[in-house]
N, C-alpha and C positions, 0 to 999 in steps of 0.2 A: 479336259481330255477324258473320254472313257475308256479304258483299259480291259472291262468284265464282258463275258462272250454276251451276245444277246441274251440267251436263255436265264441266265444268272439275270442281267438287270433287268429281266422283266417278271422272274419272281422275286426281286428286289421290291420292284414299283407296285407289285399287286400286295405283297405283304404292309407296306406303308399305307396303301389306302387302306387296306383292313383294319391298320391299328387306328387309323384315323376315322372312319366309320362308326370305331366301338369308343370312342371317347369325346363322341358328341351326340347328344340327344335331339341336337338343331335338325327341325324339318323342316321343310318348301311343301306349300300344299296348293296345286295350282288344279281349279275346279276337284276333281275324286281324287286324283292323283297326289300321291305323296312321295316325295324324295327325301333322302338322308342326304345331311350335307357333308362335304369333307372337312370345310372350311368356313368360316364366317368372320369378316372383316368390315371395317368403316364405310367402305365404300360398293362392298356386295360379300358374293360366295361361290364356293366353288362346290359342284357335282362331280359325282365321277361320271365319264365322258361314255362309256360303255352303256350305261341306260338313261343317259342325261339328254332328253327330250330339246330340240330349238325353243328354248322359252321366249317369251316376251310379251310385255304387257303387266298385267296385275297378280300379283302372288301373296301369299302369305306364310309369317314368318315362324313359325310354332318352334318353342323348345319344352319340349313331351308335350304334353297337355297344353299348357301357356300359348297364348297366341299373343306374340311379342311385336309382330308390326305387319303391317298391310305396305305393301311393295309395288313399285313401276320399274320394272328389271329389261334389260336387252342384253341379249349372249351377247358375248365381248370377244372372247377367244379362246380357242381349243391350246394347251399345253403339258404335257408332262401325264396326260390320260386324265389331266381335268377340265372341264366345262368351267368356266367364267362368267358368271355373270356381273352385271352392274346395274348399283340405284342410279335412277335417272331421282327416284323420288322413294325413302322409307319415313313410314307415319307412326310414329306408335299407337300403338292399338289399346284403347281404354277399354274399360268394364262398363262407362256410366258416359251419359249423352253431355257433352259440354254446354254448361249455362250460358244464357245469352243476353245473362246483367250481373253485375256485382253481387256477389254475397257478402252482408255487414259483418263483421268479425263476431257482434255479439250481438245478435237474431237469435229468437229463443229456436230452441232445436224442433221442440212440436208446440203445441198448443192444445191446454187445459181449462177446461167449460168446468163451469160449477155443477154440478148432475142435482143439489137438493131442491131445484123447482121453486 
């Protein structure tokens, strides 16, 4: 049961997103566009619902700079003035192109020519 007049829980609910805003660095960057998240969970994340665009499809997962996984997302449901989304599918995201044979444990690292001719 809510007891608090509207006005009260709704600068309740807008101060909670703002604390939650400022103590995560997690973006969504889908084509130019960047979003702050509110939330970030196993299974997706939450937007605020106020400039939180109908995503779906392929996104990316950045926290600050780091781009932490490449995403297949579909808005889930609107609640409590947040956006939902959900992985259908999250990939982590490497630096370096996956090999496509075994590396022997001990293969020299480079390889050294004699230069005296």
């Amino acid at each position: 049961m809510n007891f608090l007049p509207k006005e009260v829980q709704a600068g309740l609910d807008a101060a909670r997103k703002r604390d939650l805003k400022r103590k995560t660095r997690m973006r969504v960057r889908v084509g130019d566009e960047v979003y702050p998240l509110l939330r970030f969970e196993d299974n997706g994340f939450t937007l605020d619902s106020a400039n939180a665009p109908y995503l779906r499809g392929l996104v990316d997962l950045y926290d600050g700079s780091k781009h932490l996984y490449q995403c297949l997302i579909v808005a889930s449901q609107e609640e409590d003035g947040e956006m939902l989304y959900e992985f259908k599918r999250a990939t982590v995201a490497e630096d370096q192109a996956p090999l496509d044979f075994a590396r022997d444990e001990n293969a020299p690292v480079a390889l050294v020519t004699d230069q005296r001719g």
